[in-house]
C-alpha positions as CSV (number, residue, x, y, z in Angstrom):
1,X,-53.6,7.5,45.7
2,X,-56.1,7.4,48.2
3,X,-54.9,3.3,49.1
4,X,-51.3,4.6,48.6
5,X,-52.0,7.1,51.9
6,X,-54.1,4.9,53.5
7,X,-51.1,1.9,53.8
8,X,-48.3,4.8,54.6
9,X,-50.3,5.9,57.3
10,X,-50.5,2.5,58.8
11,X,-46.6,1.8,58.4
12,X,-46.3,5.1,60.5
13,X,-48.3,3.4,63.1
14,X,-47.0,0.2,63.6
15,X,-43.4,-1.5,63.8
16,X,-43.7,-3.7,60.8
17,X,-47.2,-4.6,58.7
18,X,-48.2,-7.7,55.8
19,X,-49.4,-6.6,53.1
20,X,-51.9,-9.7,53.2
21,X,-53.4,-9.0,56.9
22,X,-53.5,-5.1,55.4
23,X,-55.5,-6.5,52.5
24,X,-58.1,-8.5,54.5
25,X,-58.4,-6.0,57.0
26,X,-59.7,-3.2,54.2
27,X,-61.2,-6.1,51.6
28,X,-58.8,-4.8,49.1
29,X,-57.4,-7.3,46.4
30,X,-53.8,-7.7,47.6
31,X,-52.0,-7.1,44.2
32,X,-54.0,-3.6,44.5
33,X,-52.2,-3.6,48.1
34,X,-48.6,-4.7,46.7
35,X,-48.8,-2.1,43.9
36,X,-49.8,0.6,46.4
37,X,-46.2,-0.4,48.2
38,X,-44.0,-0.9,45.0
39,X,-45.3,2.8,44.7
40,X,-44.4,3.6,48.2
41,X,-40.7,2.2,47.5
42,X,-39.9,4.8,44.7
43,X,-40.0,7.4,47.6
44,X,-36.2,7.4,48.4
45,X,-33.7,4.6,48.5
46,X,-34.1,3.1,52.2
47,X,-37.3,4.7,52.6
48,X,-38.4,1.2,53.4
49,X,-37.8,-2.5,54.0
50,X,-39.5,-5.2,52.7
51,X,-39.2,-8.7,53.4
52,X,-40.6,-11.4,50.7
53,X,-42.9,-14.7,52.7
54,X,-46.0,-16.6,52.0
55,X,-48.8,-18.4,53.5
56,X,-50.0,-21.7,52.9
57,X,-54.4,-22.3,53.5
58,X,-56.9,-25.0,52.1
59,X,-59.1,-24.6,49.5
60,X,-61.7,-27.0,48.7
61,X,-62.2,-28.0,45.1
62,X,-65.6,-28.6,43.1
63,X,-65.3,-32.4,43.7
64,X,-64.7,-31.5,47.6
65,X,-67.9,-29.2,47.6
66,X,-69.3,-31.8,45.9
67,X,-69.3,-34.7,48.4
68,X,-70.4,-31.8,51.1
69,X,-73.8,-31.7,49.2
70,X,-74.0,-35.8,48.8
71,X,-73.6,-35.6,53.1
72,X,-71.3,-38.7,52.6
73,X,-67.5,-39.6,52.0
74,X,-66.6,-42.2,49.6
75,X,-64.8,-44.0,51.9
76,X,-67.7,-44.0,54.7
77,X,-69.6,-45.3,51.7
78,X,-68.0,-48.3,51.5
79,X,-67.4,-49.1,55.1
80,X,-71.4,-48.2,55.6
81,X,-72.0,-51.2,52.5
82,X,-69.5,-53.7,54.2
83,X,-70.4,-52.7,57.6
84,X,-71.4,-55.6,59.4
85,X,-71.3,-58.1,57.0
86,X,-70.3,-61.5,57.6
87,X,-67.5,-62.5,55.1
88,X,-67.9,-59.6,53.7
89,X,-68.2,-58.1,49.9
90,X,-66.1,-59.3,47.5
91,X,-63.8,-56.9,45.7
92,X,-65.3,-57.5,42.0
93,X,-69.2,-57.0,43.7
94,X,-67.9,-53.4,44.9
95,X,-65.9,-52.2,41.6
96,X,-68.9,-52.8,39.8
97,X,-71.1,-50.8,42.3
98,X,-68.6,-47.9,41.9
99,X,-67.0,-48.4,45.4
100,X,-64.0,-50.2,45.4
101,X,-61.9,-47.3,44.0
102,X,-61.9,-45.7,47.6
103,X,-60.4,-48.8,49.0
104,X,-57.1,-48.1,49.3
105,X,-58.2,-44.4,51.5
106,X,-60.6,-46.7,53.4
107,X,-57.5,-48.7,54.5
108,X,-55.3,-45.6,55.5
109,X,-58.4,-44.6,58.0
110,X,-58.2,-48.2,59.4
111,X,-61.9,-48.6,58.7
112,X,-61.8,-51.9,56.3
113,X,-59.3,-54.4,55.0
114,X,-59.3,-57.7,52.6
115,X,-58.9,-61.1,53.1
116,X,-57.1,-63.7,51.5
117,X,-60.3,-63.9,49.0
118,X,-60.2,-60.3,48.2
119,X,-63.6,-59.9,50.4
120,X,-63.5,-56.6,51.9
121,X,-64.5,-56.5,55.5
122,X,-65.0,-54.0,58.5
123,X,-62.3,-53.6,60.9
124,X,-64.1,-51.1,63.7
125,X,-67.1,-49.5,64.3
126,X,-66.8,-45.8,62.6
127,X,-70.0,-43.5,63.8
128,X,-69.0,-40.2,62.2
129,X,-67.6,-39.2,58.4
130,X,-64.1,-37.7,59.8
131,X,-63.7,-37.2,55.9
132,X,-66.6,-35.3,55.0
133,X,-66.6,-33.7,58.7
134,X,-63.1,-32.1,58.0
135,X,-64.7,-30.6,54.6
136,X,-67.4,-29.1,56.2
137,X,-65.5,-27.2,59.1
138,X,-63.0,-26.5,56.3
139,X,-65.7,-24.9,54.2
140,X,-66.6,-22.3,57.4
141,X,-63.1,-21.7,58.5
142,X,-60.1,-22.1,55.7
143,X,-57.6,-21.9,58.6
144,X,-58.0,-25.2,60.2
145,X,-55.0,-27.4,60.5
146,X,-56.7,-31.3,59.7
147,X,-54.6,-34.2,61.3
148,X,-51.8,-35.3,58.7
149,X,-53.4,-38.6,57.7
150,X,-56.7,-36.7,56.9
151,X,-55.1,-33.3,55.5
152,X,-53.0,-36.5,52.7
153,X,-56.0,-38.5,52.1
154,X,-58.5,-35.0,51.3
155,X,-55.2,-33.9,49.1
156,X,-54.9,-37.0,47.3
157,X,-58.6,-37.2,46.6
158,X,-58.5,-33.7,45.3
159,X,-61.1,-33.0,47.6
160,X,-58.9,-30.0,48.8
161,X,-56.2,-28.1,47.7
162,X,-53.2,-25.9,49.1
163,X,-53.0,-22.6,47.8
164,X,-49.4,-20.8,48.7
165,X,-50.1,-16.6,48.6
166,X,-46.8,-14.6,48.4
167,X,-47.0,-11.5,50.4
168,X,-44.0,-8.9,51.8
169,X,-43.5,-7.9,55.6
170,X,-43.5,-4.3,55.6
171,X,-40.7,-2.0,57.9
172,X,-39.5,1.5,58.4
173,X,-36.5,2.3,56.1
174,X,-33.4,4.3,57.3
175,X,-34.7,6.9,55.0
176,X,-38.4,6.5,56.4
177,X,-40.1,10.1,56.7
178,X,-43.1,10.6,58.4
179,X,-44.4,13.5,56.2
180,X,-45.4,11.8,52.2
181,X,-45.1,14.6,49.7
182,X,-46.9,13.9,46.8
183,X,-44.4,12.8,43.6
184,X,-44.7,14.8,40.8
185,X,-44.4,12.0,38.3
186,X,-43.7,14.9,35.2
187,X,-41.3,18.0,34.8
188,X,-43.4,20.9,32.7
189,X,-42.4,23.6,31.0
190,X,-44.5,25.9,33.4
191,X,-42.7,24.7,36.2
192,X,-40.0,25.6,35.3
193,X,-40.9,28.7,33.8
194,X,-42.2,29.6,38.1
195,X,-40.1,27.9,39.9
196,X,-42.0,25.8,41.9
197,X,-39.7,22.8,40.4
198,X,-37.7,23.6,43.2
199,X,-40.0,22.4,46.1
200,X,-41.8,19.7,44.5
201,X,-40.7,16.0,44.9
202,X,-40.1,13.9,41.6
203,X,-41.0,10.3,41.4
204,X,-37.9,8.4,40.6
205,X,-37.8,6.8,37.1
206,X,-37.0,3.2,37.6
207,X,-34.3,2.4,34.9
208,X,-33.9,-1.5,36.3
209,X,-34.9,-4.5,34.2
210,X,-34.0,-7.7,33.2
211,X,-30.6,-8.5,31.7
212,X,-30.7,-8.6,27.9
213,X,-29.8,-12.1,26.4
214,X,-28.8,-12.8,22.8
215,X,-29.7,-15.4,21.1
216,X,-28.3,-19.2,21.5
217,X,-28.4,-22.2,19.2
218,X,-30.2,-24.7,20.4
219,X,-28.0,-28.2,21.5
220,X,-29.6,-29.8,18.9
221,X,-28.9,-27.7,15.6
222,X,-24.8,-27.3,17.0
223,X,-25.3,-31.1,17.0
224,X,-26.4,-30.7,13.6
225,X,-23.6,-28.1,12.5
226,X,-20.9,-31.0,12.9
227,X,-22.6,-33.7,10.8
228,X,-23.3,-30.8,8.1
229,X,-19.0,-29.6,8.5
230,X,-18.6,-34.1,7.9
231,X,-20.6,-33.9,5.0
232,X,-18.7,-31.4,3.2
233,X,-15.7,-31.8,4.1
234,X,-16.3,-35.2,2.2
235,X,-17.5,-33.7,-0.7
236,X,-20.9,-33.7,-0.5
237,X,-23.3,-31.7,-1.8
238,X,-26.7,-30.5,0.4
239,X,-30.1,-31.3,-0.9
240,X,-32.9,-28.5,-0.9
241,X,-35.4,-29.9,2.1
242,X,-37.5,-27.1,2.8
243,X,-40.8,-28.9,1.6
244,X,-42.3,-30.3,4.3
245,X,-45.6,-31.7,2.3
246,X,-45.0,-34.3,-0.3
247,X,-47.2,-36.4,-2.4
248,X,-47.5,-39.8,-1.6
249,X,-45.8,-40.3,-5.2
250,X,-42.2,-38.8,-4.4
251,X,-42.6,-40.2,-0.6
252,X,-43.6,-43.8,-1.6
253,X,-44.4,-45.0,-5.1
254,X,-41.1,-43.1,-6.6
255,X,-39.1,-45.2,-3.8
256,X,-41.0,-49.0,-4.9
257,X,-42.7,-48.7,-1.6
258,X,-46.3,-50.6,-2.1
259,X,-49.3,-49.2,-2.1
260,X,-50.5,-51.3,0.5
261,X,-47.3,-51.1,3.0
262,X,-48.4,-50.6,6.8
263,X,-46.6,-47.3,6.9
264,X,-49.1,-45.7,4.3
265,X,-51.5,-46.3,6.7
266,X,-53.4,-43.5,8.6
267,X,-51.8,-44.7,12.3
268,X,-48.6,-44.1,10.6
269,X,-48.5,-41.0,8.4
270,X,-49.5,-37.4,8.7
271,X,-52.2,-37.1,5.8
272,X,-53.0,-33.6,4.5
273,X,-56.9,-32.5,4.7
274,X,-56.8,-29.4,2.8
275,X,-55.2,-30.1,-0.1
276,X,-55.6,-33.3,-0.1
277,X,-54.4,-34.0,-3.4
278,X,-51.5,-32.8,-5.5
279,X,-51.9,-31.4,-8.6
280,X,-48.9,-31.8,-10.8
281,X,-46.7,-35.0,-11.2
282,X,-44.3,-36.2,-14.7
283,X,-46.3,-37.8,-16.5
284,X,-44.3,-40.1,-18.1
285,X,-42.0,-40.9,-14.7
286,X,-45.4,-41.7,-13.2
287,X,-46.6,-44.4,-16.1
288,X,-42.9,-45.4,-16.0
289,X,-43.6,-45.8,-11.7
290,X,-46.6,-47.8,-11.9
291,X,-45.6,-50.5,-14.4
292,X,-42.7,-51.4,-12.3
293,X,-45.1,-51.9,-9.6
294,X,-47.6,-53.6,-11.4
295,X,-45.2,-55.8,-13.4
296,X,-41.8,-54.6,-12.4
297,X,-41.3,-53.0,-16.1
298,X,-39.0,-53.4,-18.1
299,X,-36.0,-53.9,-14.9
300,X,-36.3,-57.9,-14.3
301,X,-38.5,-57.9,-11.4
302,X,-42.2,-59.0,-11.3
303,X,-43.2,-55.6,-9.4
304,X,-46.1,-56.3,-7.0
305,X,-48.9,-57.4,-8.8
306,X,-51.4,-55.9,-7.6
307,X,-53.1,-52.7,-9.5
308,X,-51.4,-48.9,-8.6
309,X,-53.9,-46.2,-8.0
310,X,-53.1,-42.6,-9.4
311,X,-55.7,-41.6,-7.1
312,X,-53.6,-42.9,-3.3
313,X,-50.2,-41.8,-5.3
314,X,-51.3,-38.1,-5.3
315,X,-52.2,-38.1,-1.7
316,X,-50.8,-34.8,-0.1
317,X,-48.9,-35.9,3.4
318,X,-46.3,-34.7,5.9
319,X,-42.9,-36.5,4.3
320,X,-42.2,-39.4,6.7
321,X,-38.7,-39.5,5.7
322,X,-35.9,-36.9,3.7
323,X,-35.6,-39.9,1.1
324,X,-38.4,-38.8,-0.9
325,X,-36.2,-35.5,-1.8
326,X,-33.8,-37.7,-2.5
327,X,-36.3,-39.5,-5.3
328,X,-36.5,-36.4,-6.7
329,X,-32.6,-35.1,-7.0
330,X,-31.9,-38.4,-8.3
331,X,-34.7,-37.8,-11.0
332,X,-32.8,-34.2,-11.6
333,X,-29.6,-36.2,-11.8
334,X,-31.2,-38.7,-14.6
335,X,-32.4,-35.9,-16.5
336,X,-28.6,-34.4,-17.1
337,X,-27.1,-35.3,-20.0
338,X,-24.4,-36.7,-20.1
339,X,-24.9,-38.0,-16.7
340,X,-22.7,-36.7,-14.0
341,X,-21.9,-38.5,-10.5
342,X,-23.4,-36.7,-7.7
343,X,-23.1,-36.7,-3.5
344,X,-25.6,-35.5,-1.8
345,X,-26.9,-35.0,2.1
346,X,-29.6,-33.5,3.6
347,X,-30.2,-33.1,7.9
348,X,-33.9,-32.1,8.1
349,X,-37.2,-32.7,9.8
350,X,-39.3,-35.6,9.2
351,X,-42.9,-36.7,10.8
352,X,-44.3,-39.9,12.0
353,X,-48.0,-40.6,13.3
354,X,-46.1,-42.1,16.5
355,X,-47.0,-41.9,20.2
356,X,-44.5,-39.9,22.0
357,X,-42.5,-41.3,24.6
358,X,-39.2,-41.0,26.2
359,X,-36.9,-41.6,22.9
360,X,-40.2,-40.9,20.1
361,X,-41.5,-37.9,19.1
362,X,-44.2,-37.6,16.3
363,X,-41.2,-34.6,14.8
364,X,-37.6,-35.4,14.6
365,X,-34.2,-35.3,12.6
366,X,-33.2,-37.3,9.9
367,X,-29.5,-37.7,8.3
368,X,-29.6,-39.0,5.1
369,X,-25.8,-39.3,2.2
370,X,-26.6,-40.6,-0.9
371,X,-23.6,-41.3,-3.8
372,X,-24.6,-41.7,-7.6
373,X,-21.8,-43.5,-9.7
374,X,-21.3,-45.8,-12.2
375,X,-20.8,-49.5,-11.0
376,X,-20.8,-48.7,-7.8
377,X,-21.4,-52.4,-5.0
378,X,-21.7,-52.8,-1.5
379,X,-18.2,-52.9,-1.0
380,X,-18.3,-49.4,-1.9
381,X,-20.9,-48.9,0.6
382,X,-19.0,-50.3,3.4
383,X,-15.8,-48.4,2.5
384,X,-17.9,-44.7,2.2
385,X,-19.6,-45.5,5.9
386,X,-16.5,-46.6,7.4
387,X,-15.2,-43.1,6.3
388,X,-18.1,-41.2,7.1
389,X,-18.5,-42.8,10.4
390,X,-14.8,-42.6,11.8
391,X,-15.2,-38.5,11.1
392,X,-17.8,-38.3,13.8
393,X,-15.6,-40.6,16.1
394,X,-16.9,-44.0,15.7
395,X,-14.2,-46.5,14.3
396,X,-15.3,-50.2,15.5
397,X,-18.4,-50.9,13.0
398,X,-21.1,-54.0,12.2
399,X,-23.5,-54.5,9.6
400,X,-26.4,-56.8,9.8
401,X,-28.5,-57.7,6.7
402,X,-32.1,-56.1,6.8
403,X,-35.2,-55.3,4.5
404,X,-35.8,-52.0,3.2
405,X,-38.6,-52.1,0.1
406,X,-36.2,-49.8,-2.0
407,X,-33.2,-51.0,-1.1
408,X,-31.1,-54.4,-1.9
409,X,-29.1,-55.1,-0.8
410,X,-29.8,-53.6,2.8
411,X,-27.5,-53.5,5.8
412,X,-28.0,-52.4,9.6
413,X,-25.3,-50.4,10.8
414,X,-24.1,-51.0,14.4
415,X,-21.4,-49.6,16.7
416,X,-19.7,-50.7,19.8
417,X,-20.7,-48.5,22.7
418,X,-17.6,-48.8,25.6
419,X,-20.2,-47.2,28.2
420,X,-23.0,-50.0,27.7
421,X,-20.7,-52.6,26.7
422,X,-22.7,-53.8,24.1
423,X,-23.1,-53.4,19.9
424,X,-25.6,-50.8,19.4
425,X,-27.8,-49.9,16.3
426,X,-26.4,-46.3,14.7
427,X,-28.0,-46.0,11.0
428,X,-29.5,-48.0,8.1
429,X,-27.9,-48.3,4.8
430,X,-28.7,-50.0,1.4
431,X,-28.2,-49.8,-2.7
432,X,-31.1,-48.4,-4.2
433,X,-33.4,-50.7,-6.6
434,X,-33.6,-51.4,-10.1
435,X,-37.5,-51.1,-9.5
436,X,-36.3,-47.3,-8.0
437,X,-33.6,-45.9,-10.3
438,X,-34.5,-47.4,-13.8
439,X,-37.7,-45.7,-14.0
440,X,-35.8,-42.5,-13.4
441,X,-34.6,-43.4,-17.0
442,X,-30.4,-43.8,-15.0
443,X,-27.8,-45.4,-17.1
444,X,-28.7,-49.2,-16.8
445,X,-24.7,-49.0,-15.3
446,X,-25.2,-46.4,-12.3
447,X,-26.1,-47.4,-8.9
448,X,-26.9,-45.2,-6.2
449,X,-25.7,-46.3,-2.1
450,X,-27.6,-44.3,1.0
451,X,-27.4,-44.6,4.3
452,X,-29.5,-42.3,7.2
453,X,-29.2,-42.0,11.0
454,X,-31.3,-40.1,13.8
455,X,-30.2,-36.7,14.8
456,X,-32.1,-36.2,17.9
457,X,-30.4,-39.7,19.6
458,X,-27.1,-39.2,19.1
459,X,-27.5,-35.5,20.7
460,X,-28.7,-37.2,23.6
461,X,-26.0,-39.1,24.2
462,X,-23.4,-36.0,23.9
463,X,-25.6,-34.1,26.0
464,X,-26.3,-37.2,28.7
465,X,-29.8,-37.1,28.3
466,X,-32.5,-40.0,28.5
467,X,-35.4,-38.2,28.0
468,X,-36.3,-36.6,24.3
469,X,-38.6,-34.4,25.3
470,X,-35.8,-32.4,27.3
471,X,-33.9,-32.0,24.5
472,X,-36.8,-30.9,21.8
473,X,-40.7,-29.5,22.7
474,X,-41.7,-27.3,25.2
475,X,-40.5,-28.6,28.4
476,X,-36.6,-27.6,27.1
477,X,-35.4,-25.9,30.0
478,X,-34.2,-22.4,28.5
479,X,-30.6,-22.4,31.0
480,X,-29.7,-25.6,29.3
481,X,-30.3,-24.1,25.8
482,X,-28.1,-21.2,27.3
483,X,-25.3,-22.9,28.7
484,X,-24.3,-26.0,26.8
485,X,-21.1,-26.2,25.3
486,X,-20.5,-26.0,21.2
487,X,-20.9,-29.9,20.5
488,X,-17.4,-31.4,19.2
489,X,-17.5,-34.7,17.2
């Protein structure tokens, strides 16, 4: 209260008052000062006017402080070691002394330069440190404007930095009065009971705040709701994928993947610590699983010859792909009897060890249709993604024969983009194994065809963006999420 007095009486003094010069002047912090007026404007509407600006000073930072107790610049370092110097020091001599990385601010003083032998020489005789100088009469008096070239090359050394304070200009309001009655900021039942209600002065309750927002779905999952809407309306049926952690079993060895593939590798696969190994696998699918990659079982192929470890198949890990669900519904599907066709799709999440960049992230999207039939060939494959693919728009189509290790035949799927003017890749497709399905104990007659795509890469191109990391992660801009348009395929 007694700050809240002190600041009214000095807007009665004065024309107009900062709340910053009003917080030096007292040594009061000057959120205490800004509170103290935010208090003052619940008077009366109009009882003043405030005006929002800022102030920009220097601050020196522990590396600027730093160079003040060494009594020397970098960059009067190295024109002090080439000083003088015939020739010379050549540029390898000074990174390996530690002093060629302040070349470049060196340069901008006009105190050294490099010849055509990268020697770097002395251009002028330099007798003080303007550098270290400026830091020092910085350090006694924050308010003093450096010359630009200076003021860039302290800033870009992080030897300083600029600190922007926000403070209000303070005025008289039409409704200013020059007598403050205390604000009552509570109505009693005694008051009331004497009267005195009457003659007291009421804070007012302040009733403003921010506007209330509902919820929005992110770009991304609307993206999401039209491949789901394709899906079904095709017939499909959508796979349970809310198990993120899979055994190494169902992710790899159930899909003929090796044991020794690169991507069951460390660098390339989230591996569980705690558990690190599951507990329960079939038994018999498992013994069925490793002589086909031993030997290739009873299915024609000669496997991988090399010997399968229980021990890496029961490896707990962050599923690297939505195809080891599909291992196991296809397993469900072998088990009914009589065997029935299915269709399936799932749209889920999916993790990578990856570096992230512009178009990776370590987290994204996967699409993923699978179709279990008897006698099914790769003409059926073609025929199902030409369908499939003309419901989300894209009619002119490619394929382009690849390697998958639980698919063969395998086929790239590529579009013609009218905007790039080029053939682009949009999915991967295949038939499923022998080495995959037989083990699964499948009519010897069914054959299963599966094709996946990205979710997160065809969003950016709806939405027009190039970087992934706008559209997914934490620097997602919250408007954006607010104001993009349903997504129509």
């Amino acid at each position: 209260m007694d700050l809240k007095k002190k600041l009214f009486e000095e807007i009665k003094a004065v024309e107009s008052l900062s709340t910053l010069s009003f917080a030096k002047s007292h040594s009061i912090p000057h959120q205490d000062v800004v509170g103290a007026l935010k208090s003052l404007e619940m008077v009366a509407d109009g009882f003043l006017k405030t005006e929002i600006s800022q102030s920009h000073s220097l601050e020196l930072t522990s590396f600027g402080c730093n160079l003040i107790d060494n009594g020397k610049s970098p960059e009067f370092a190295l024109f002090k070691r080439v000083e003088g110097l015939q020739g010379g020091v050549h540029r390898k001599i000074l990174q390996d002394e530690g002093l060629f990385e302040s070349f470049n601010y060196a340069k901008m003083l006009g105190w050294v330069d490099m010849d055509q032998n990268q020697n770097v020489i002395s251009k002028k005789e330099v007798e003080e440190d303007i550098c270290l100088l400026t830091l020092q009469k910085l350090a006694i008096d924050p308010n003093l404007k450096p010359s630009s070239l200076i003021l860039n090359i302290l800033l870009r050394r992080k030897a300083l930095k600029k600190i922007t304070t926000k403070y209000f200009i303070v005025q008289k309001g039409p409704n200013f009065k020059f007598n403050l009655k205390e604000q009552v900021t509570e109505l009693t039942e005694d008051m009331i009971k004497r009267g005195i209600w009457k003659d007291l002065s009421f804070k007012k309750y302040n009733f403003i705040g921010g506007a209330v927002s509902g919820g929005h779905l992110h770009p991304l999952l609307k993206v999401r709701a039209q491949y789901r809407e394709k899906f079904l309306e095709m017939g499909f049926t959508e796979m349970p994928t809310n198990q993120f952690v899979e055994s190494s079993f169902w992710n790899f060895d159930a899909l003929f993947q090796p044991q020794k593939h690169p991507a069951r590798d460390a660098h390339d696969t989230f591996f569980l610590a705690d558990p690190a190994y599951c507990s329960k696998l079939p038994e018999d699918y498992m013994q069925r699983v490793k002589q086909t990659h031993e030997s290739g079982g009873g299915t024609g192929s000669l496997g991988y010859r090399c010997k399968w470890s229980e021990e890496e198949a029961r490896k707990n890990l962050l599923r690297t792909h939505t195809t080891a669900v599909t291992a196991r519904m296809l397993k469900n599907a072998a088990d009914m009897h009589p065997f029935r066709p299915v269709k399936y799709f799932s749209i889920d999440r999916v993790f990578r060890n990856e570096t992230t960049d512009s178009t990776h992230l370590a987290e994204f999207h996967q699409v993923e249709g699978v179709i279990v039939d008897y006698n099914l060939s790769l003409g059926d494959l073609i025929g199902i993604l030409h369908s499939f693919f003309l419901k989300l728009g894209i009619a002119s189509l490619r394929f382009k024969p690849a390697y998958n290790p639980y698919t063969e035949p395998s086929m790239e799927i590529f579009s013609y983009h009218a905007g790039l003017k080029k053939w682009v890749e949009v999915g991967n497709s295949g038939m499923f194994r022998p080495e995959m399905l037989e083990p699964m104990g499948l009519p010897s007659d069914v054959r299963a065809i599966a094709w996946g795509l990205s979710l997160e890469r065809p969003a950016m191109i709806m939405y027009g963006i190039d970087n992934i990391r706008d559209l997914v992660g934490h620097k997602v801009d919250l408007k954006f999420i607010r104001e993009t348009p349903i997504c129509s395929i």
